[in-house]
C-alpha positions in Angstrom: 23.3 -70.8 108.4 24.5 -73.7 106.6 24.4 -77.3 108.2 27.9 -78.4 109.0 29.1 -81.8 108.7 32.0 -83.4 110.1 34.2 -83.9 107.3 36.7 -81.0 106.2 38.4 -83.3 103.4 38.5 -82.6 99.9 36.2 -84.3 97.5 36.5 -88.5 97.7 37.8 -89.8 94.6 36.0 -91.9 92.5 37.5 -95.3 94.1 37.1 -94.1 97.5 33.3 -93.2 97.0 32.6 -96.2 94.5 33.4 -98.6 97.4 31.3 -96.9 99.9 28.7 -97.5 98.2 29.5 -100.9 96.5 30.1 -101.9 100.4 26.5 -100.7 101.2 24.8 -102.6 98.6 27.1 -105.6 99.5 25.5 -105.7 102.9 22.2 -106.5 101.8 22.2 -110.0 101.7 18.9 -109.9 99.8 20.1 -108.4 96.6 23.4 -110.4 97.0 21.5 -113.6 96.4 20.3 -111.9 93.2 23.2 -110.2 91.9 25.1 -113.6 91.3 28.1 -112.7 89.3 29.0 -109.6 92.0 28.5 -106.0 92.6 31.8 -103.9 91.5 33.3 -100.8 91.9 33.8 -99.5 88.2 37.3 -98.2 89.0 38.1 -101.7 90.5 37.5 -103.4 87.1 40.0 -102.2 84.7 40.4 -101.6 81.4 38.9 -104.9 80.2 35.6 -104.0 82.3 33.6 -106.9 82.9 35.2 -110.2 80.9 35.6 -114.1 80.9 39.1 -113.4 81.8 39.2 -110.6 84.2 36.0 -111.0 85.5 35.0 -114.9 85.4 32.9 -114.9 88.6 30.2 -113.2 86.4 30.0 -116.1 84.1 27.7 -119.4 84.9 29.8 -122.4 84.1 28.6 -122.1 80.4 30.0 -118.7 79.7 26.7 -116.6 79.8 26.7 -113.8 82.1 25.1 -113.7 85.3 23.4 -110.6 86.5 25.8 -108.3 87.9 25.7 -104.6 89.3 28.5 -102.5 88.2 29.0 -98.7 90.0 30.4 -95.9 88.7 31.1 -92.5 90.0 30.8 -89.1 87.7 33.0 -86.3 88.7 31.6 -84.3 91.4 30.4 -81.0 90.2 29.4 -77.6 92.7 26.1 -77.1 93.4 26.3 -73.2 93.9 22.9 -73.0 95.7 24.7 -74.0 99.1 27.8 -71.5 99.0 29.5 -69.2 101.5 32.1 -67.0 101.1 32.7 -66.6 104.7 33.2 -69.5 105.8 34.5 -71.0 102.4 32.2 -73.8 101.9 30.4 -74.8 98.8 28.0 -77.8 97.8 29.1 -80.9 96.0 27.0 -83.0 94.3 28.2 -86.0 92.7 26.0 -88.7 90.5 26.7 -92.1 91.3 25.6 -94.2 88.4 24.3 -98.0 89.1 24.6 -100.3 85.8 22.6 -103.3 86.0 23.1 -106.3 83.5 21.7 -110.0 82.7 22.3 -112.1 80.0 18.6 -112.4 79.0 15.3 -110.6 80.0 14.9 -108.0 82.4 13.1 -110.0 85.5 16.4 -109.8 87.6 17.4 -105.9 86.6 14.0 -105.1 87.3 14.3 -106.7 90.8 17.8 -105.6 91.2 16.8 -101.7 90.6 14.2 -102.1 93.2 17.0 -103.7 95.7 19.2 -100.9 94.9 16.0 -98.2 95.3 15.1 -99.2 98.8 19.4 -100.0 100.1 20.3 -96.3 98.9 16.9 -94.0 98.8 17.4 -91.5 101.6 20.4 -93.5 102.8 22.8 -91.2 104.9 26.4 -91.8 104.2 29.0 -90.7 107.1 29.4 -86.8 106.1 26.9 -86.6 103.6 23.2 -85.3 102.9 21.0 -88.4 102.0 21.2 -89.6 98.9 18.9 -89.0 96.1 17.1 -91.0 93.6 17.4 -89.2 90.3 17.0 -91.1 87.0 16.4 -94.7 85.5 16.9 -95.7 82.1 14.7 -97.3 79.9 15.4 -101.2 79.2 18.8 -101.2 76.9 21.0 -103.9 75.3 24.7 -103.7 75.8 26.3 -102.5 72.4 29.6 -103.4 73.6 31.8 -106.0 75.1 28.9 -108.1 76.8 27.6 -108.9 73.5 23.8 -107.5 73.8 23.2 -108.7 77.5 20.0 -106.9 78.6 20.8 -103.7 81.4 19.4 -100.7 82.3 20.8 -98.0 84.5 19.8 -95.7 87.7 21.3 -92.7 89.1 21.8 -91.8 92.5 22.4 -88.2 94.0 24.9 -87.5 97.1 25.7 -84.1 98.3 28.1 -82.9 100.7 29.9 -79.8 101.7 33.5 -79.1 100.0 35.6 -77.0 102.5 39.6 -75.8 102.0 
């Protein structure tokens, strides 16, 4: 028999399940006072992504970037080992990646990843299996718009059941 949860809905898009768990990490007060230029929902950024424009709450005063969480939500994909035909349920799994960035060094993602480890390891979201540590990065340089700032980046497994 296959544990039911509660929820019957389809799969929660990308914005709806990036700001659960942007809201969960937001609630630690401890990695709050780290994560100085905020903790965003990819989806919620647009298509500048992180910028002095867009974005200028993840600047210090002389334009270098403060360390900042960014979360981003692959498509959710079936995870056929929890399937029945009878009552028409499936498994979803769904990655959420969490991109961590400072300007310089890696102290604070180092800390930040470890904030982000204990908030989410084995964490149980409302209709859904506890999420699942999966993969971190090695230590990386932004090739893109933030101009080399240091990040690395962690992946998080959630599952739930997908019924009609």
């Amino acid at each position: 028999m296959i544990e039911t949860l509660t929820s019957r809905d389809a799969p929660a898009p990308a914005i709806a399940i990036e700001a659960m768990f942007v809201t969960r990490l937001q609630e630690d007060i401890a990695l709050e006072a780290v994560a100085l230029g905020g903790i965003y929902a990819y989806t919620s950024l647009g298509h500048q992504g992180i910028h002095r424009d867009a974005t200028p709450e993840a600047y210090d005063v002389d334009g270098y970037l403060l360390p900042i969480i960014i979360c981003k939500a692959r498509s959710p994909i079936p995870s056929p080992a929890i399937y029945d035909p009878i009552e028409r349920v499936v498994g979803q799994s769904r990655v959420m990646e969490f991109w961590m960035y400072q300007w310089v060094g890696y102290d604070i993602i180092e800390i930040m990843d470890n904030y982000i480890f204990t908030i989410m390891q084995s964490y149980k979201f409302p209709n859904y299996y506890n999420t699942q540590w999966m993969y971190t990065t090695g230590l990386l340089t932004d090739p893109g718009s933030l101009n080399g700032a240091s990040m690395m980046r962690s992946d998080y497994l959630t599952r739930k059941l997908r019924r009609p």
